[in-house]
N, CA, C and O atoms as a GROMACS GRO file, in nm:
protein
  408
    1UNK      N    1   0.085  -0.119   0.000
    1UNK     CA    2   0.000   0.000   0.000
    1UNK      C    3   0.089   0.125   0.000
    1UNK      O    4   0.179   0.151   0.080
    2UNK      N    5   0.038   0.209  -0.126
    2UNK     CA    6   0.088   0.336  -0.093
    2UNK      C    7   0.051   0.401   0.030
    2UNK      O    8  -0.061   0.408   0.081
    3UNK      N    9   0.203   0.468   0.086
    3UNK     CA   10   0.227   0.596   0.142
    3UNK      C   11   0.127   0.728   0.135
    3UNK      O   12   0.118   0.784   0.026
    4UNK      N   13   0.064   0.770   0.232
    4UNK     CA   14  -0.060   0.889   0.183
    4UNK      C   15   0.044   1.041   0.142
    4UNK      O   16   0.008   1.148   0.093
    5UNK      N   17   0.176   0.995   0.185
    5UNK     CA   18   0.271   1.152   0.150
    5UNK      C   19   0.291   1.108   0.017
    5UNK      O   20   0.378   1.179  -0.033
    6UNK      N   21   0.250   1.021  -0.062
    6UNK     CA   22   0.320   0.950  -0.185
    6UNK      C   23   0.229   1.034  -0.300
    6UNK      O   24   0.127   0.992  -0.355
    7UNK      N   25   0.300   1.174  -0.323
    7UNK     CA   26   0.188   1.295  -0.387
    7UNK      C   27   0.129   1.216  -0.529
    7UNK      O   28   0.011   1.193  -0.555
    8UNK      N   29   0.263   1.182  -0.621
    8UNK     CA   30   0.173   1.121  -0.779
    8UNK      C   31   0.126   1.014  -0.740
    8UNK      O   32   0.099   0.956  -0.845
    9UNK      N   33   0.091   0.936  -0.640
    9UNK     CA   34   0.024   0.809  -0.599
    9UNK      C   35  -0.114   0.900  -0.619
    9UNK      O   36  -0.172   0.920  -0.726
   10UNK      N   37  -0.146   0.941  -0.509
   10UNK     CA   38  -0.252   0.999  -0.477
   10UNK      C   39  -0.313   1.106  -0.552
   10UNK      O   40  -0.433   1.134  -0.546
   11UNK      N   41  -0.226   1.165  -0.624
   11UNK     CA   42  -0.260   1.269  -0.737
   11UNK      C   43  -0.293   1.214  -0.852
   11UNK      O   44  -0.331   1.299  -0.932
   12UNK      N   45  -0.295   1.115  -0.889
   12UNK     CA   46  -0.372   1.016  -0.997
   12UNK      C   47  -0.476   0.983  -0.962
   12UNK      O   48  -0.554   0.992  -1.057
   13UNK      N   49  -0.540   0.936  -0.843
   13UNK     CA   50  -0.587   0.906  -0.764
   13UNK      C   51  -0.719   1.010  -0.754
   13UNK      O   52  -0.838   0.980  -0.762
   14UNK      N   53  -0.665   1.124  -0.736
   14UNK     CA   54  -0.769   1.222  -0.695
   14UNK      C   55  -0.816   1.250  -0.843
   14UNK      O   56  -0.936   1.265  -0.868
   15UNK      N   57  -0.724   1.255  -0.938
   15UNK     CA   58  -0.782   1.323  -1.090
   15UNK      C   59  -0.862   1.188  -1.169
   15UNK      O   60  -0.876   1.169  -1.290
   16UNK      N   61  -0.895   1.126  -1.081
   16UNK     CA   62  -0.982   0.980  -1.150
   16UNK      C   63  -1.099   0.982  -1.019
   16UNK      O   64  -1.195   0.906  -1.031
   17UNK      N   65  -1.093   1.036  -0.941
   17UNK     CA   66  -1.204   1.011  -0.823
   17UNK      C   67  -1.345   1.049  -0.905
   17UNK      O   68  -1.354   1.133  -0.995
   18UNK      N   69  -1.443   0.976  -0.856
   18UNK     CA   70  -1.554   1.039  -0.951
   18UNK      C   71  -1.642   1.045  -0.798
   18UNK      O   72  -1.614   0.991  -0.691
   19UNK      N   73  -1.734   1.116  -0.829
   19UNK     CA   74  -1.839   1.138  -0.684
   19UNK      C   75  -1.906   1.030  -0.658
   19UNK      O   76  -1.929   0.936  -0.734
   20UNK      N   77  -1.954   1.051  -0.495
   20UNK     CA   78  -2.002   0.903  -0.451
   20UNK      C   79  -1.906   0.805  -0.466
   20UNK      O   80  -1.937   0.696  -0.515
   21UNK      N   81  -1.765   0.838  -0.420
   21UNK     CA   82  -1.669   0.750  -0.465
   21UNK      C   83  -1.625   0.713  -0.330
   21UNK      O   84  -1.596   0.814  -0.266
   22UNK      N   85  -1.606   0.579  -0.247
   22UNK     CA   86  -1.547   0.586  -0.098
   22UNK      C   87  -1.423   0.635  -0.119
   22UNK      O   88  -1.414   0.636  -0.241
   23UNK      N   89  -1.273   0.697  -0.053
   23UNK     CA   90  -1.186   0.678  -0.038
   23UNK      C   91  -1.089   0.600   0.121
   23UNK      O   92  -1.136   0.597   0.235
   24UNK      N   93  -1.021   0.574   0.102
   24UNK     CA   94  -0.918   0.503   0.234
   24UNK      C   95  -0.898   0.606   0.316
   24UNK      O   96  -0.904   0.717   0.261
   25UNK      N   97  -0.876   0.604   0.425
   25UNK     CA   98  -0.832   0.629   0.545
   25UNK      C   99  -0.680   0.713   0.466
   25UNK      O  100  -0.653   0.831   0.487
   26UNK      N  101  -0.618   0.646   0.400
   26UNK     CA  102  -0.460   0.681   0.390
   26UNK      C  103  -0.471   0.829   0.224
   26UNK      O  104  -0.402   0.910   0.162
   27UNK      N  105  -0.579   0.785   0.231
   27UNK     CA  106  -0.585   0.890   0.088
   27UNK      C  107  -0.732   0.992   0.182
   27UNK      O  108  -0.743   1.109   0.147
   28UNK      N  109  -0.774   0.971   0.228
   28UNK     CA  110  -0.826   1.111   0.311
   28UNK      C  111  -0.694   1.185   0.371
   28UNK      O  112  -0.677   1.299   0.328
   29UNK      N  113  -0.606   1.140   0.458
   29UNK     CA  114  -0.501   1.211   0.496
   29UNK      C  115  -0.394   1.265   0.389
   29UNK      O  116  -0.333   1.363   0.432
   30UNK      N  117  -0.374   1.244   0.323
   30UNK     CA  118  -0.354   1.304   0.186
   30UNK      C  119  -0.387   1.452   0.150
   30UNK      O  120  -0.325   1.555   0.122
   31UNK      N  121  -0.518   1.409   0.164
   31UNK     CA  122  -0.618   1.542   0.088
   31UNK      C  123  -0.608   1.626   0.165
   31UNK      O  124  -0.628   1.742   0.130
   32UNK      N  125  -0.568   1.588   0.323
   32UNK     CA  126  -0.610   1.670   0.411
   32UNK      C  127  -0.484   1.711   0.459
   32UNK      O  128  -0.491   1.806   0.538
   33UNK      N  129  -0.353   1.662   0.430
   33UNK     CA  130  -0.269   1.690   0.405
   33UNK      C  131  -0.203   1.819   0.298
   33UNK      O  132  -0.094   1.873   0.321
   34UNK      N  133  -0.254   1.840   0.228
   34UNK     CA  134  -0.220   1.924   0.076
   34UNK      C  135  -0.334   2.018   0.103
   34UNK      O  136  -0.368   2.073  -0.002
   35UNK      N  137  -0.403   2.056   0.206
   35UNK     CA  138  -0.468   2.176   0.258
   35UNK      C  139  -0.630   2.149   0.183
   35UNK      O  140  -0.702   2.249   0.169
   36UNK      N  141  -0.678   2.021   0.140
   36UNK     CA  142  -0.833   1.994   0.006
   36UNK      C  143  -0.913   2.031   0.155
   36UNK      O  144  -0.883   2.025   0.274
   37UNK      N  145  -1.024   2.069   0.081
   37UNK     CA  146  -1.155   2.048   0.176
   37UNK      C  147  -1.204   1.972   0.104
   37UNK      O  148  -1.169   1.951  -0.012
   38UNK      N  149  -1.346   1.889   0.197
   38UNK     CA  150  -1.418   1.725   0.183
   38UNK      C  151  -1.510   1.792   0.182
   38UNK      O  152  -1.525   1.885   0.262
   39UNK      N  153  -1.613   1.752   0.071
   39UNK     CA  154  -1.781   1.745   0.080
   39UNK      C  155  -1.798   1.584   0.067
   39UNK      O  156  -1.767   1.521  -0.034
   40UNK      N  157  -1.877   1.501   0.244
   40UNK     CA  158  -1.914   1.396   0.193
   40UNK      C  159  -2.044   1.346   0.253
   40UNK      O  160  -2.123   1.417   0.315
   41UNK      N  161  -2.058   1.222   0.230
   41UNK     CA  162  -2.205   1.194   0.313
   41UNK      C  163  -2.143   1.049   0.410
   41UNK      O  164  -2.059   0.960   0.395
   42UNK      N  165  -2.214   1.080   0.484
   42UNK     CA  166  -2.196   0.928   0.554
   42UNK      C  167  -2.326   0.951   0.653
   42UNK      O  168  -2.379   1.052   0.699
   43UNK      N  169  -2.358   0.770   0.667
   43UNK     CA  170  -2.504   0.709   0.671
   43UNK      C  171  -2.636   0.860   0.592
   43UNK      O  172  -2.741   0.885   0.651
   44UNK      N  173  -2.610   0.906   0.511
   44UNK     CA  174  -2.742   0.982   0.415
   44UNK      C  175  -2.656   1.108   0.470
   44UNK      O  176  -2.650   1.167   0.362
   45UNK      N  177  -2.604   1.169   0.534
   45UNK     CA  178  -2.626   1.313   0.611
   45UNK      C  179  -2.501   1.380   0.514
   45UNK      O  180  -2.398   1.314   0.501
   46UNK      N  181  -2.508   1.463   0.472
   46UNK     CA  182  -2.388   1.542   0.405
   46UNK      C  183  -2.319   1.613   0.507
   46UNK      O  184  -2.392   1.670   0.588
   47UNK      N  185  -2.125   1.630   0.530
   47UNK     CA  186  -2.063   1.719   0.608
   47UNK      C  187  -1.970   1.768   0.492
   47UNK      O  188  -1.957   1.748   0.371
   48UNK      N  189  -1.905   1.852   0.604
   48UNK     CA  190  -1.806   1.910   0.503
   48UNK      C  191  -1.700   1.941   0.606
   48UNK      O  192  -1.732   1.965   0.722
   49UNK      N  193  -1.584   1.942   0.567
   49UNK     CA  194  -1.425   1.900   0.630
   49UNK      C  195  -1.406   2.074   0.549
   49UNK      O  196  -1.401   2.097   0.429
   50UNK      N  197  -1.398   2.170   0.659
   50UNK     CA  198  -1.323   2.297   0.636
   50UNK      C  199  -1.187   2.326   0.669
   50UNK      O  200  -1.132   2.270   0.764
   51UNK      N  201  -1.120   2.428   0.583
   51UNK     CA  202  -1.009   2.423   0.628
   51UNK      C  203  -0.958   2.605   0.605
   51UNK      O  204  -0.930   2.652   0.495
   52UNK      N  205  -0.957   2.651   0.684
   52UNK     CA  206  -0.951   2.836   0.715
   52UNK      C  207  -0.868   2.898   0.782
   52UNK      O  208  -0.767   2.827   0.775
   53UNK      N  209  -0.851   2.960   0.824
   53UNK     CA  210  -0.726   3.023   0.868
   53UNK      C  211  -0.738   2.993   0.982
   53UNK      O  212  -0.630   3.028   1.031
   54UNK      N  213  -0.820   2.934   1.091
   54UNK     CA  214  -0.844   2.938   1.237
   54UNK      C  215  -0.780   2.773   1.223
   54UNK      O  216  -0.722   2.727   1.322
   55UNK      N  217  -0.794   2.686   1.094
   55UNK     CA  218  -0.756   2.550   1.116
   55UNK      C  219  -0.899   2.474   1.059
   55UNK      O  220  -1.006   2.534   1.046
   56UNK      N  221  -0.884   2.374   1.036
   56UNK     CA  222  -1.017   2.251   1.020
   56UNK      C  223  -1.091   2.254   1.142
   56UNK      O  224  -1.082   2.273   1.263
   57UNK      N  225  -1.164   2.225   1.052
   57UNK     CA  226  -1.328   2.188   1.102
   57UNK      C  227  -1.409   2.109   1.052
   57UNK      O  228  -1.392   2.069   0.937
   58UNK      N  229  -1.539   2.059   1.141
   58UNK     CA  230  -1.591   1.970   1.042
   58UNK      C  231  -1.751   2.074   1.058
   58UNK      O  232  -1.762   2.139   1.162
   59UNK      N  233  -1.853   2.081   0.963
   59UNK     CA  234  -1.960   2.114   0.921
   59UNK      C  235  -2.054   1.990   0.886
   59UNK      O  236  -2.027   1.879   0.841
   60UNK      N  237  -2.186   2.056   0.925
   60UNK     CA  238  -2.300   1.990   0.891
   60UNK      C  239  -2.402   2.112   0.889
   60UNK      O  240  -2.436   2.176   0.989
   61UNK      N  241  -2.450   2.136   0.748
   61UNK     CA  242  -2.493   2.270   0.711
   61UNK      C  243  -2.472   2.354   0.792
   61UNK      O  244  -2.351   2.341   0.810
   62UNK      N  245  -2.515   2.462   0.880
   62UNK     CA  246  -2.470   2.592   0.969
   62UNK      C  247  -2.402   2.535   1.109
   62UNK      O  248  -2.354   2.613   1.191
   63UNK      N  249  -2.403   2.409   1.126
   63UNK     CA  250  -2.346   2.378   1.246
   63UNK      C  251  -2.223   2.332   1.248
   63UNK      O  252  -2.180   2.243   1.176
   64UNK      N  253  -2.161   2.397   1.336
   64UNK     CA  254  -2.009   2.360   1.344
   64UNK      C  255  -2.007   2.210   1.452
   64UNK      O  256  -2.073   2.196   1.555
   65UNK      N  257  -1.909   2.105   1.389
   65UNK     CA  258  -1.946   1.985   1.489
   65UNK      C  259  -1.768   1.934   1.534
   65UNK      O  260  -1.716   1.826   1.564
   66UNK      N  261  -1.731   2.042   1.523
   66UNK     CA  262  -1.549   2.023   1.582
   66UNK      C  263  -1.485   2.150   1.602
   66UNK      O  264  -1.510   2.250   1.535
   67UNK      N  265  -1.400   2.144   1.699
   67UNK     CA  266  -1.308   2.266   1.733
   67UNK      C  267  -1.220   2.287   1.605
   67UNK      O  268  -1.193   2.191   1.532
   68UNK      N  269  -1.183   2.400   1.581
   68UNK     CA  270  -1.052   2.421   1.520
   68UNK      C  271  -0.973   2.295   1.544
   68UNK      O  272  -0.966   2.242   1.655
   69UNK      N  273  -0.895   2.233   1.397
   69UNK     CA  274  -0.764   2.224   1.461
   69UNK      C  275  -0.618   2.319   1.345
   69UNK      O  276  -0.617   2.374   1.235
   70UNK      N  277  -0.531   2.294   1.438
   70UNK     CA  278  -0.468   2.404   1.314
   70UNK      C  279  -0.395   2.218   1.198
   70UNK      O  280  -0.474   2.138   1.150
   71UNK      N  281  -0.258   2.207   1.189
   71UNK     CA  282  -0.156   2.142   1.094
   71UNK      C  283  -0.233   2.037   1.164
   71UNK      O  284  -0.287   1.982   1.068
   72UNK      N  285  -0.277   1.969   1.277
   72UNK     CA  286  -0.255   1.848   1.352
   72UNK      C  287  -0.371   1.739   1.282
   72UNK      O  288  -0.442   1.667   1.352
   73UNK      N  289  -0.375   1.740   1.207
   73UNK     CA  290  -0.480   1.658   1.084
   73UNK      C  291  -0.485   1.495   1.120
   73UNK      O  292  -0.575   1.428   1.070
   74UNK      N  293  -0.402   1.443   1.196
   74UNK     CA  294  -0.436   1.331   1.262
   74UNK      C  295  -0.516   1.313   1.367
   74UNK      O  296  -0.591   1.216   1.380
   75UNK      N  297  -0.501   1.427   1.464
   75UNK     CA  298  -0.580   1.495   1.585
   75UNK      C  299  -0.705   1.500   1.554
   75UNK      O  300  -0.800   1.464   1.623
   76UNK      N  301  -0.706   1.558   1.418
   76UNK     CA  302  -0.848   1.598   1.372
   76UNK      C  303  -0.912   1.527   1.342
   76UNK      O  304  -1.027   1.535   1.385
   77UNK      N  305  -0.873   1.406   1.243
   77UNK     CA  306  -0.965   1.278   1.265
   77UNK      C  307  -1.012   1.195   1.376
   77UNK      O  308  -1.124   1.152   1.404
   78UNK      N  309  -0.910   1.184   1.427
   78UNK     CA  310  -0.927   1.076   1.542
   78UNK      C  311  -1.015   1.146   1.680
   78UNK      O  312  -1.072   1.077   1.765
   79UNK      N  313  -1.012   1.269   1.680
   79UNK     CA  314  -1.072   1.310   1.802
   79UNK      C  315  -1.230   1.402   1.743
   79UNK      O  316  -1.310   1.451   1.823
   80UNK      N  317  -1.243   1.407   1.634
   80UNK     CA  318  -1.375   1.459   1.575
   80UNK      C  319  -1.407   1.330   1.530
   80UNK      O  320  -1.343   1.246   1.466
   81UNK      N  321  -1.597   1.335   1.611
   81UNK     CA  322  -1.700   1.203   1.610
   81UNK      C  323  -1.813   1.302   1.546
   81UNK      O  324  -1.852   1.418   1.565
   82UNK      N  325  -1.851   1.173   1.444
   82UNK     CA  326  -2.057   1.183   1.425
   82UNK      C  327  -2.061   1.082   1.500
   82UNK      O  328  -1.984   0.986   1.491
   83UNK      N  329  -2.131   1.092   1.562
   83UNK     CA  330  -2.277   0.986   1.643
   83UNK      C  331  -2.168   0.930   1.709
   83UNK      O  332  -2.200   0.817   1.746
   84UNK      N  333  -2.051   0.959   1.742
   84UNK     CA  334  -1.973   0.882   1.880
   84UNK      C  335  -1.819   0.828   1.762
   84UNK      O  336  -1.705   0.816   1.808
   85UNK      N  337  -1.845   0.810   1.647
   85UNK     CA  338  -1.783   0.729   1.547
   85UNK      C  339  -1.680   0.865   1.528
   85UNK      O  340  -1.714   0.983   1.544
   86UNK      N  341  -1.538   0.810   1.486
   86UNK     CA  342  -1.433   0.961   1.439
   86UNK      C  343  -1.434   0.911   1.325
   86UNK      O  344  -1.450   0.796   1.283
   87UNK      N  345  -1.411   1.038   1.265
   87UNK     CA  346  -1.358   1.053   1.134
   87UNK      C  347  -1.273   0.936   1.080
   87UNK      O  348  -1.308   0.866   0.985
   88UNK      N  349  -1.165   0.924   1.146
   88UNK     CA  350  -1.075   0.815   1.127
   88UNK      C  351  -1.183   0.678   1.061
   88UNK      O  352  -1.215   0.648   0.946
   89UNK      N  353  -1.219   0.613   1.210
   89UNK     CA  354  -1.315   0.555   1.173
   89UNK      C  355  -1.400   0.488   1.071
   89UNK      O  356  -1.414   0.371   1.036
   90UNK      N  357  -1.450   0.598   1.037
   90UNK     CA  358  -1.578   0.627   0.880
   90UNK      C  359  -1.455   0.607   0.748
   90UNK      O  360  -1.441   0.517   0.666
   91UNK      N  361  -1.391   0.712   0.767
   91UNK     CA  362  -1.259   0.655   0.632
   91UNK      C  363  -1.242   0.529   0.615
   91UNK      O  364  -1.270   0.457   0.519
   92UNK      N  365  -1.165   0.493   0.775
   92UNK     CA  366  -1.101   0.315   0.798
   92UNK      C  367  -1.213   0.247   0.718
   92UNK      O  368  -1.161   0.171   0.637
   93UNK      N  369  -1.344   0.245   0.710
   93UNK     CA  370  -1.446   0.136   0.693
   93UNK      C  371  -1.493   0.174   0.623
   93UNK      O  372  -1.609   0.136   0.603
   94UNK      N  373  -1.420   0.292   0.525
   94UNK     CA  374  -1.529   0.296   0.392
   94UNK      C  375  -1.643   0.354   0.402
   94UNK      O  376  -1.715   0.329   0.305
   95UNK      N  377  -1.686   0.415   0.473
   95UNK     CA  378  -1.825   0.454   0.524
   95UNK      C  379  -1.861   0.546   0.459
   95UNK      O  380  -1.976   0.532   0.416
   96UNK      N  381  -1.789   0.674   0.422
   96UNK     CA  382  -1.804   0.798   0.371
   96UNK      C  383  -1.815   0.782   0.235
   96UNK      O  384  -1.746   0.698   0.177
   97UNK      N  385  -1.902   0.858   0.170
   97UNK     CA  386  -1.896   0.893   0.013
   97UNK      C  387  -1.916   1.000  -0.015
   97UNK      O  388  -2.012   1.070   0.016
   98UNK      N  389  -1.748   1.046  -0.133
   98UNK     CA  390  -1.709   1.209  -0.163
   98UNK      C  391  -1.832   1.257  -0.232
   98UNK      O  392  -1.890   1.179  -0.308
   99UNK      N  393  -1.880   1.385  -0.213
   99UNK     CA  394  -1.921   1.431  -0.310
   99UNK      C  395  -1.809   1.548  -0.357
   99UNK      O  396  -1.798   1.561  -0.479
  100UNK      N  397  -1.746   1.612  -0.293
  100UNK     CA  398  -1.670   1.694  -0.362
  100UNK      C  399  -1.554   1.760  -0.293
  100UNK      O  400  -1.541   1.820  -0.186
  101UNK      N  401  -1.471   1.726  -0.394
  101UNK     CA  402  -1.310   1.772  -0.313
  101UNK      C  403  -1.301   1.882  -0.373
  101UNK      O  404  -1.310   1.891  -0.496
  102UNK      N  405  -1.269   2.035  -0.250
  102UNK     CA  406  -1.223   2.146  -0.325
  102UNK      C  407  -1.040   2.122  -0.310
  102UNK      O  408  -0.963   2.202  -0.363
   0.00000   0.00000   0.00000
């Protein structure tokens, strides 16, 4: 398995992603790595993975559902939950489906 720092791994990768597409755990950190924001759904609900000058966040239309974090993008998965479940998590198992990487 590729490396998620492994940029033309993953940069092929992203320019073939089509929506409603799951990605890995190791290619979310990637994206989230190289500064992308996430539009995705998991179990029906759409969020969105921000990323602003205060640091990431996670969204669910006007509601903010995570603290800032600033660079610490591992932090940010593993300690931001839907329904008790982290981020990490939902990646690890495939759960999530992209709708749109900025």
């Amino acid at each position: 398995m590729a490396d998620y720092r492994d940029s033309d791994y993953y940069n092929r990768l992203t320019d073939n992603l089509k929506q409603n597409e799951n990605i890995s755990y190791d290619h979310l950190m990637f994206l989230l790595d190289q500064g992308r924001e996430i539009d995705f759904t998991y179990k029906g609900v759409e969020y969105f993975i921000d990323h602003v000058k205060e640091g990431r966040v996670l969204w669910h239309q006007e509601h903010q559902l995570s603290d800032y974090y600033d660079d610490r993008n591992e932090a940010f998965v593993e300690e931001t939950k839907i329904n008790q479940v982290s981020l990490a998590d939902i990646f690890r198992q495939r759960k999530a489906m992209i709708v749109t990487i900025w």
